[in-house]
C-alpha positions, 0 to 999 in steps of 0.5 A: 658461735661467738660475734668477733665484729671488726668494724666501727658501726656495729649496733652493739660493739663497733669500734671495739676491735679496729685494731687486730690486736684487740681483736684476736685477743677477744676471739681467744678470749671466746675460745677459753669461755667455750665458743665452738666457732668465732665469726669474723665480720668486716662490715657492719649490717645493723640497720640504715648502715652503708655497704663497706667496700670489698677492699676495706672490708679485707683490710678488717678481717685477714689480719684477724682470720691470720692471727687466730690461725696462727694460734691454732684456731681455724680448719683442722686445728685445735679442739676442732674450733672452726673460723667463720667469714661473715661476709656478703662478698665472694672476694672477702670470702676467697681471702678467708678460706684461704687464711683458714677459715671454713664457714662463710655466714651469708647474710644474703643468702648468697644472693649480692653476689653472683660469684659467691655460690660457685666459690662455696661449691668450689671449696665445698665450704660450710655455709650459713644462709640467713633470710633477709628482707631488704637492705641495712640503708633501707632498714630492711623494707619489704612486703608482708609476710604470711605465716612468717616461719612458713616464708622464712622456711620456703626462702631457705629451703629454695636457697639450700636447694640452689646450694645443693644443685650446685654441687654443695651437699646438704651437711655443710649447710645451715639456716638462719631465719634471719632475727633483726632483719626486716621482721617485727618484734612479733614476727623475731618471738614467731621465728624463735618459738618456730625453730623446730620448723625450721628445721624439720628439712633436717638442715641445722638452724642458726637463731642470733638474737644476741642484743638485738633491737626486739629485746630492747623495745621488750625491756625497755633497755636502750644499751645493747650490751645491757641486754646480756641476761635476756639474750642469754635466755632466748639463746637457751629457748632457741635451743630447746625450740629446736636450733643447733647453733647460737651466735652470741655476743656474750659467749660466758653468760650463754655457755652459763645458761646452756648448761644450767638447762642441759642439766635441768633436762 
């Protein structure tokens, strides 16, 4: 899953893309690397960020999901290449399905807003469901955890639970332990060494860790972009820890990696 961010204050490539142009480019330019799925973001979540609004977050990412479309990227098309909406919105959502996306990356859990459960249901959307202590502009606070895989594990299992009671059924279902978003750097190595876990109920898990903060308080490197080779790595871990699916920023050095391990395997 390749990171098509269209926003000015990701933490590692806002600004990049404001202009969809640029953005459409870059999602094709993934696809040529080998991404299997591009997620389109409107609003940044990066920690002490502030929520953007329904009607700006639309104005970034339609123009984007329309463009790729036209290209032959999207639902039932191409090398089935999927778009992905990653979004907190039902609204922002609705207008991305419709456009021709056909995941919506949650990074709620489905939980801001209350419409959004019953508009996956409805379209029989594939959803991701990310843990997430807190919010960006309180940088993610929250009680201890115990056994953070076991929470992280309990918490996602009751949210597909909620999906599959409302009508969505368990194959259109996937899991993100949530990495960067209200866990230590401790607790970020737990989750991925504890992807198998996480996926013992037989749902997909989702592991991002692409540039996140944890790799630089590890390595000492303050850019994000700077973080690549470490990124690339954890991504082949998470795989062989047990994750089926992993969002990256660097979609060559990942592929790279992969397939220097699958064929090391």
């Amino acid at each position: 899953m390749a990171i098509v961010n269209v926003t000015p204050d990701s933490f590692s490539d806002g600004g990049e893309r404001l202009d969809p142009v640029q953005a459409i480019e870059d999602g094709l330019r993934f696809v040529e690397a080998g991404a299997d799925i591009l997620d389109i973001g409107g609003e940044s979540t990066r920690p002490g960020s502030l929520p953007t609004s329904p009607e700006d977050e639309l104005k970034r990412v339609l123009p984007v999901i329309e463009g790729l479309a036209r290209q032959g990227i999207g639902k039932g098309k191409g090398r089935s290449l999927v778009l992905s909406i990653d979004t907190r919105r039902a609204s922002v959502a609705r207008a991305a399905l419709d456009a021709g996306a056909s995941i919506v990356n949650d990074v709620s859990a489905l939980r801001d807003d209350a419409a959004m459960l019953p508009l996956v249901a409805e379209r029989q959307a594939d959803v991701v469901l990310m843990h997430r202590r807190g919010l960006p502009e309180n940088t993610f606070a929250g009680p201890a955890y115990g056994d953070v895989v076991e929470d992280v594990r309990a918490f996602l299992l009751e949210r597909a639970a909620a999906c599959e009671a409302a009508g969505l059924p368990a194959d259109r279902i996937a899991l993100d332990p949530g990495l960067g978003f209200g866990k230590s750097v401790a607790q970020e190595l737990e989750l991925i060494a504890g992807a198998g876990r996480l996926a013992e109920a037989g749902y997909p898990v989702l592991i991002g860790c692409s540039r996140k903060s944890f790799i630089g308080k590890l390595t000492g490197i303050a850019k994000p972009a700077d973080r690549d080779p470490a990124s690339a790595w954890l991504a082949v871990e998470a795989v062989r820890r047990g994750a089926a699916l992993v969002r990256v920023h660097n979609v060559v050095a990942t592929r790279q990696a992969l397939a220097v391990w699958a064929a090391m395997k």
